[in-house]
Each structure stands twice: as structure tokens, then as C-alpha cells.
Steps between C-alpha positions, in 0.01 A plus 500: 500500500776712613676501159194500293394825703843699480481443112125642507669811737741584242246502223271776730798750571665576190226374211561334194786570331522563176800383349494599087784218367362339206716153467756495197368107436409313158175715457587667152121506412436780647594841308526856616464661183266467176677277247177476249670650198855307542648263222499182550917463421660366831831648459642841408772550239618809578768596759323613831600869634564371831590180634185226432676259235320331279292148610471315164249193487354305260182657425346159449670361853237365695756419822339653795802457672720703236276771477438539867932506575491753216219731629699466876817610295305799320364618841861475696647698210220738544506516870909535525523780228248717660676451834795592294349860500555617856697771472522848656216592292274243525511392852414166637166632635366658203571214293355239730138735450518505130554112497230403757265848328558372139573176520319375791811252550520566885761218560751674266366876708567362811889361370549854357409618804662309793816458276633846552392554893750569712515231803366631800572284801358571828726654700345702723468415831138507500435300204765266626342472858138458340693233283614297801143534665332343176752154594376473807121304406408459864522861571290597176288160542394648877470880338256416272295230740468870718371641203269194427365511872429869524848526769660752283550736779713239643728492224496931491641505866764267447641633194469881662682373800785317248429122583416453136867511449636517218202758421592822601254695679627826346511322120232665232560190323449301790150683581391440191555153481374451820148729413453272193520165652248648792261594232381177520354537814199715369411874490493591891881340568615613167419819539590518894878386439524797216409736790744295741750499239541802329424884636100516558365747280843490287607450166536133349739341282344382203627155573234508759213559259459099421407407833205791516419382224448090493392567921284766538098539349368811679503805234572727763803325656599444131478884443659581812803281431551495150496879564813486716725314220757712390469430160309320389584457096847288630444158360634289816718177505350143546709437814373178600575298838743220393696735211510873414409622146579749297211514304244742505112643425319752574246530818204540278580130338537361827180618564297370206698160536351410839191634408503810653273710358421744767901558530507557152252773464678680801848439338347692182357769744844591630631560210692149379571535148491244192877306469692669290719177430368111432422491801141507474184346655286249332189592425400159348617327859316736687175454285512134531480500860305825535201490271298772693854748496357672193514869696879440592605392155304877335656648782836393416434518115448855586796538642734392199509153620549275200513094468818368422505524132328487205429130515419496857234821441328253252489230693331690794250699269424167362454336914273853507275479186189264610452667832677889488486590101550859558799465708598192219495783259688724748813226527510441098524853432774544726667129381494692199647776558771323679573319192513778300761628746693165488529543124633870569741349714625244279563756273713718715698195614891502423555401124722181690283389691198489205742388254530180741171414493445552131773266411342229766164548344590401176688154585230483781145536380587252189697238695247426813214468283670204281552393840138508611391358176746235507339461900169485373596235213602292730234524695212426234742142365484345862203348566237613749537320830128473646453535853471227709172641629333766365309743714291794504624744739249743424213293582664299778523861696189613360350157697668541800412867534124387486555210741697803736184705480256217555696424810588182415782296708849533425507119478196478320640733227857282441247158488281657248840600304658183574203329321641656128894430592805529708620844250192681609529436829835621501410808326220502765739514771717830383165704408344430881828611655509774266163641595579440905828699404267833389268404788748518764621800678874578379742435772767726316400853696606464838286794634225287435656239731215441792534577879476086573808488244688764646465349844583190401830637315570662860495238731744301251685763543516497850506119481167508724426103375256405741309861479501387100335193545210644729462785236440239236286326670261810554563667191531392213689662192294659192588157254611723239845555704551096475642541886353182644646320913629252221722750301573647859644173610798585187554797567530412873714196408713791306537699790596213708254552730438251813370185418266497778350802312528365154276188641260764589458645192458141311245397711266777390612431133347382214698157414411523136605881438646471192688827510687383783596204314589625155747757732641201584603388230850695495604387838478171506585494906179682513307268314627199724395725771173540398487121467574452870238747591214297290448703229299363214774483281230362207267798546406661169458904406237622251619293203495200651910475487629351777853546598639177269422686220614823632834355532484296174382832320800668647791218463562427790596189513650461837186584698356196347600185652348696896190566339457186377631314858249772674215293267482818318212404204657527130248593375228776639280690222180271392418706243836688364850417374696263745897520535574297203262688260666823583836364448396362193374908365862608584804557202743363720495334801788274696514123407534441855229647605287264314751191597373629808148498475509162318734366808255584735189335310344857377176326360422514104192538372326518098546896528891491574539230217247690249707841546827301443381375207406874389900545559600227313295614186614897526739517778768183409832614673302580773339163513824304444625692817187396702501129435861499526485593865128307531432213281143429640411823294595344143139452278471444164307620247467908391298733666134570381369876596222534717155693415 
């Protein structure tokens, strides 16, 4: 729980982060620029101005591995002579823009970019101090379990009175690490450690700002602090417990990526102003998860605000159209006129740079479309491999969302999906947990944490076992937080609490909680633990997966032989796949793992020998590998498809 929760904590205080490196990987199908009027020759005979040589091929090759080394060799000869243009003139910055701007090749930006930054190492004492602190995990593990519990004040007094060491009581840096982690403790600590912590009624670093932000709610605390930040256009670093960053954005995107709206709007009423770099915020993110943040997206369209680009301002007008078509039309207009302005800046670009990308267009554009035609010839002379199963997702959700509304038993909804095959009910699994996914309350903001959490958090804290136990017992936790006595008992185990306490806590268990025992599965002294204490080791979640299969599914082949010795059944799910027909649906799997299953009697059945006839018929290396390791699974015959 404890490491699930910290990795939820560091989601809350500094947002998502948007990292714009596009990978420099075999994808040549995609183009940045409009190659409808190119000839079709794949070579040029003239000498290039600059440095791209040219890649002769065959214009009737149809090697997909020729053409794809050649395209990788036109694209490092592009990529190394405009890196070759760094020069007092051109500097490393502005060049890294025009590539990502022009060329949207934000791998090659980003090596422009970091390739000519001077190394800064911290040295300062603070950073070096703060450094030293982030090492020491029990120290930030019991930190943020005061933050969890509400016991931030705690954690203020200590580090004011220097037994935080090595934070430094007197350290901006140090405050502001400390003000950022405490913002998970809600609005009312958050906001009483920024009075502790810094000059009441004072100015406020910007760094500062994020923890407002993500904590507080109330418009008027929101004013009253946001008000006090010295400035409040400073885009401010990412620095994060375990590692500091240099990266950077601006308040106003921190805002709109945790959903802020009401931080947003006061951001924009103080004066923030649009990024003047790439730096920007996304307005199709924001959208997504804010449908009703129509005012806040005029209001910032009003401001100057702009998407991304070009492509991204169609792609939002276009996410707009059906519900907002005014604002739609809004967004194009400006996508266009941000294209027009592209195409002015192309223009004005150094003759070097453009000459460059002229001379890769014309070996480019020709050569990786014989390559996708030579893909897609390929394609249409293998034959079409049927699936073993067809099914129709569409209808198979439409069903289930019926049987949902008609109240109908989860049970009763696999049987009546097991009755058409073991693919639907499959399929039937991942759309149920997908709909109790959007049903659930999201565990990722930690304000919303409840009071029965918090106190829970605290009195692990304080290692107040037997205190834990009775507050089970009398209250239990909202299910949404998955904190059950069982998952208790592992995290207990973890703290190496008493064992007179631990008992305790299993007695008012639930033998069969399977998140107890999936957790388990990575410490495999736990599991024998949980063994000795009598829990149902064969118990089944939601799928009907018990944890054979869980460990089958996730090769782990040395858990096996205990399961089975702890009469562990191999095989759980009545309805759905069983161990062997997953391994079966997988590219590549370990012989031994099915020497293993066969070793251990893993019962066959029509289904297993049916599918491994479909591999023998479409799938024959694969087969070959399968028998090799399992002879019981040879057939004979060839495959028939089913209706």
C-alpha cells in the first residue's frame, strides 16, 4: 500500500509531465511535410549543397530491410548536418526550435538542445544537503506518512528546530521542498505550514505556487495566496522528492494539469501571461478531462493563449465541433493563422538550414513510399490468418451494458457470456473492470484521501498496532482505497511489527483477500507467511484467476512447486481461459515453463488441443516449439475456422 500510495503522492504534487521527445525509431510513415507533387525517382543525381550524399536503390527493390537501413542512413545524414550548423550565429537553442517548430522531430530538438548545455552539477550546499536527505527513504518515507495522516505540523517543528538534518531550517530550497511534499496533507495544513514557513502576510517564491495550487480549493484563500507570489509568470522546476530537475512550466499549466480550474482563472486574473517559448499548456489534455472548462479555455483564448501548433489547433477544434461549434470555428481560425505563420517562418529560416531539408525531401518523400508499397505488397501475398475466435466486441459490451442496467449478477453476466465462448468471456472480463475503473473514485488526489485513511496512515506511523486493529474493526475503509486488515497484515509484516499484533490483525481478516495475496507474490517469504496464517491461498478475484494462473501468467516458475504442495487448484476460471490457454495466446513463452506444467500433470482438455491445432495450421515454428517441450499437445490434421 505504502509504495502504491507514494507513487499516487507524486502524481498529485507536481502533475503530469509533459515530456515532448518524439522517438527516432523505424516509423518513416509518418511525414512532416506535403510530398503530393514529388517524382517518383528514388535517388538524386545531382551533387547536394551540403552534406546528405546520395542513397541510390533499385527503384524496383522490394527489400524492406534495404530500404529501411537506407531511410535510417538518409535521416542520420540529415540529423548530423543540421547539428553541423551550430555556430555563433545559429545557436544551439534556436536551432533546436526550428527543428522541433518545422519539423516536429522532437528527439533530434531535444539532442540539439542538451548537446551544447553546459554541465551544471550541484554544488551548492543546499542542493547538496537536500541531495543527501532524498537517500535517506526512512526519513522521507515517515515525512510523507505525516503528510498522509494530517501530522504535518509535526514535521514543521522539527525541521524549524533543525532535527530534519540535513534540511536546513534557514534553506529557501529546503522550504520549498518541504511545503510541496506537505501539500499533500490538504488545504488547512498546506496552507498553515506556508504561514509557519515563510513571513505571514509576505511575499512567496514562485516555487511555492505548486503546492497552493494542487492543495488548496477555497477561491478566497486561492486569491489571497496566489496574490502574495512574487511573480508569478516564472515557469518553476519539477523538483521532485527522490531527484531534482531542471525542467520547467509555467504555474498556469500546472494548474490546468491537475484540474485546477478555479486556480487557473485566478492565475489569468493576476496577470500570468501566455508562454512565450514551447512551453505551452495543452488545451486538448485539459479538454479531455474537463468537458464543462469551456469559460477557462475563451478566457485563455482571449488572452493570446494558443494550442501547440497548427496540427494540435485542428485536432482540438475537431474534439470541439459536435458539442462547442462556435468555439470549433474559433480554434481553426486561429490553427490557421498559425499555419500561415509557420509558412512565414519557414521562409525566413537560414538558407542552410532550408537547403537541408530540401535536399532530404527529395531522396525522402520518393524512397519511403517504395518502402510502404513494397510493405503493403507484402502484406496483400501472405495469406489472411483467421482468428481463432471471432468476436463482436461491439455487441458483447453493448450486452453487458444492458445486463449492468437490468441489475443483473456479476456471475450471471460471465455464465450468460460463457454460454457463446471462452474469447467473449475474456473480452467480458476487461470491459467490467473497465467500467468499475470510471465508477470508482480516483485514488490519485491525495486531498481527497478520507479522515478514516488519514488516521489509519497515523497510527502506522506511530506504530500504534493494536489501536489499528480496534480501528478496523469499527471502521471500516471507503473500498475504493483497497486498504483492507488483510493488506494491513503486509504492510505490518513490512514494518516488522510484533507478531502478537500481526495475529491480531489476521484474525479480523478476510482469508481469501486477493489483494493481499497477489502482493504476495514478489516476496515469496510473505507468501509462506500467509500460508502459516491460513490464508486461502486458492481464493479467486473478479476474473475468476486464482493465484496459479497469476503466477503462470507472469513466469514465475519458482512459486510453482509451493502452490501446488499448498493443494493450490490448477485450474480456477469455469467459464474463461485457464493457465495453459493463455500460454498458448502468447509469441513466446519459456519451454520450461510448459515442461513444467506438463511435469506437474496440468490437465488437457479438446480446447487446449483444438487451439494447438490452430498453431500448427498458421503458427508452425511456434507449434514445433510447443510440442517440443510438451508432446501430449501434438494433433493432427489442419485447423478448420469456427462460425
Amino acid at each position: 500500500m505504502k509504495k502504491a500510495l507514494l507513487a499516487l503522492s507524486l502524481i498529485l504534487i507536481f502533475g503530469l509531465m509533459f515530456y515532448l521527445t518524439k522517438p527516432n525509431n523505424k516509423d518513416f510513415i509518418v511525414s512532416s511535410y506535403n510530398h503530393s507533387d514529388t517524382t517518383a525517382s528514388a535517388s538524386i543525381t545531382s551533387p547536394p549543397v551540403n552534406s546528405i550524399k546520395p542513397v541510390t536503390i533499385d527503384t524496383a527493390s522490394c527489400d524492406t530491410d534495404e530500404l529501411f537501413a537506407a531511410l535510417d542512413q538518409l535521416k542520420q545524414q540529415r540529423n548530423d548536418s543540421i547539428k553541423a550548423l551550430i555556430s555563433a550565429d545559429l545557436e544551439a537553442k534556436q536551432l533546436s526550435d526550428m527543428v522541433k517548430t518545422h519539423l516536429r522531430d522532437h528527439q533530434l530538438s531535444q539532442e540539439i538542445y542538451t548537446q551544447e548545455l553546459p554541465v551544471i552539477a550541484n554544488t551548492t550546499p543546499d542542493q547538496e544537503s537536500l541531495n543527501l536527505f532524498r537517500n535517506q527513504r526512512e526519513k522521507i518515507e515517515d515525512l510523507m506518512m505525516s503528510a498522509w495522516a494530517g501530522q504535518s505540523d509535526e514535521s514543521i517543528d522539527q525541521f524549524l528546530k533543525g532535527e530534519l538534518a540535513p534540511l536546513n531550517p534557514d534553506s529557501k530550497l529546503h522550504k520549498h521542498f518541504l511545503i510541496n511534499l506537505i501539500a499533500m496533507s490538504g488545504e488547512k495544513q498546506t496552507l498553515d505550514a506556508i504561514n509557519k514557513l515563510f513571513t505571514e502576510d509576505g511575499p512567496l517564491d514562485p516555487e511555492v505556487a505548486p503546492a497552493i495550487i494542487t492543495a488548496v480549493d477555497d477561491p478566497k484563500s486561492l486569491k489571497q495566496f496566489l496574490g502574495r507570489v512574487t511573480d508569478i509568470n516564472k515557469p518553476v522546476s519539477n523538483n521532485g522528492f527522490f531527484m531534482n530537475s531542471n525542467r520547467t512550466k509555467p504555474l498556469l499549466q500546472t494548474a490546468m494539469n491537475n484540474k485546477k480550474v478555479a486556480a487557473a482563472e485566478i492565475l489569468l486574473e493576476l496577470g500570468v501571461k501566455p508562454s512565450t517559448d514551447n512551453n505551452r499548456i495543452s488545451f486538448n489534455y485539459f479538454f479531455r478531462n474537463n468537458p464543462d472548462g469551456i469559460g477557462l479555455l475563451n478566457k485563455l483564448l482571449d488572452r493570446g493563449y494558443q494550442p501547440m501548433n497548427a496540427s494540435s489547433a485542428e485536432n482540438f477544434a475537431h474534439q470541439l465541433q459536435e458539442q462547442h461549434p462556435d468555439l470549433a470555428a474559433r480554434v481553426t481560425a486561429i490553427g490557421a493563422q498559425m499555419k500561415q505563420q509557420q509558412a512565414n517562418n519557414f521562409a525566413n529560416l537560414p538558407q542552410d538550414f532550408k537547403e537541408i531539408i530540401d535536399e532530404f525531401k527529395a531522396q525522402h518523400v520518393p524512397l519511403n513510399k517504395q518502402y510502404l508499397e513494397c510493405i503493403a505488397n507484402n502484406s496483400s501475398r501472405k495469406p489472411a490468418i483467421p482468428p481463432y475466435q471471432p468476436i463482436d466486441t461491439a455487441k458483447i459490451e453493448a450486452d453487458i451494458d444492458q445486463m449492468v442496467m437490468q441489475k443483473i449478477q456479476y456471475e450471471q453476466i460471465i455464465a450468460s457470456l460463457a454460454a457463446i465462448n471462452k474469447e467473449t468471456v475474456e473480452h467480458g472480463y476487461r470491459y467490467l473492470r473497465r467500467l468499475r475503473n470510471t465508477q470508482n473514485v480516483s485514488r490519485s488526489d491525495m486531498q481527497s484521501m478520507t479522515q478514516e485513511v488519514r488516521t489509519l496512515i497515523g497510527m502506522m506511523r506511530k506504530e500504534q498496532w493494536t489501536e489499528m486493529v480496534e480501528f478496523l474493526q469499527k471502521s471500516p475503509i471507503d473500498a475504493n482505497w483497497e486498504i483492507t486488515p488483510a493488506t494491513m497484515v503486509g504492510a505490518m509484516i513490512d514494518k516488522n511489527a510484533p507478531e502478537s499484533a500481526i495475529i491480531q490483525m489476521v484474525r479480523i481478516s478476510d482469508k481469501s483477500d486477493v489483494k493481499l495475496l497477489n502482493q504476495s507474490l514478489q516476496k515469496p517469504e510473505l507468501l509462506k507467511r500467509l500460508a502459516g496464517y491460513g490464508f486461502n491461498l486458492n481464493a479467486t478475484g473478479v476474473s475468476n484467476k486464482n493465484l496459479f494462473y497469476q503466477v503462470v501468467r507472469r513466469n514465475m516458475e519458482s512459486h510453482i512447486d509451493f502452490l501446488v504442495a499448498q493443494g493450490v487448484a490448477l485450474t480456477s476460471d469455469p467459464y474463461g481461459y485457464d493457465a495453459l490457454d493463455m500460454l498458448l495466446r502468447k509469441s513466446y513463452v519459456s519451454e520450461n515453463l510448459y515442461k513444467k506444467l506438463n511435469a506437474i500433470g496440468f490437465p488437457l482438455t479438446e480446447h487446449h488441443l483444438d487451439y494447438t491445432l490452430y498453431l500448427k495450421t498458421y503458427y508452425p515454428q511456434r507449434y514445433e516449439k510447443i510440442i517440443a517441450a510438451w508432446p501430449d499437445l501434438e494433433v493432427e490434421g489442419e485447423w478448420k475456422p469456427k462460425s
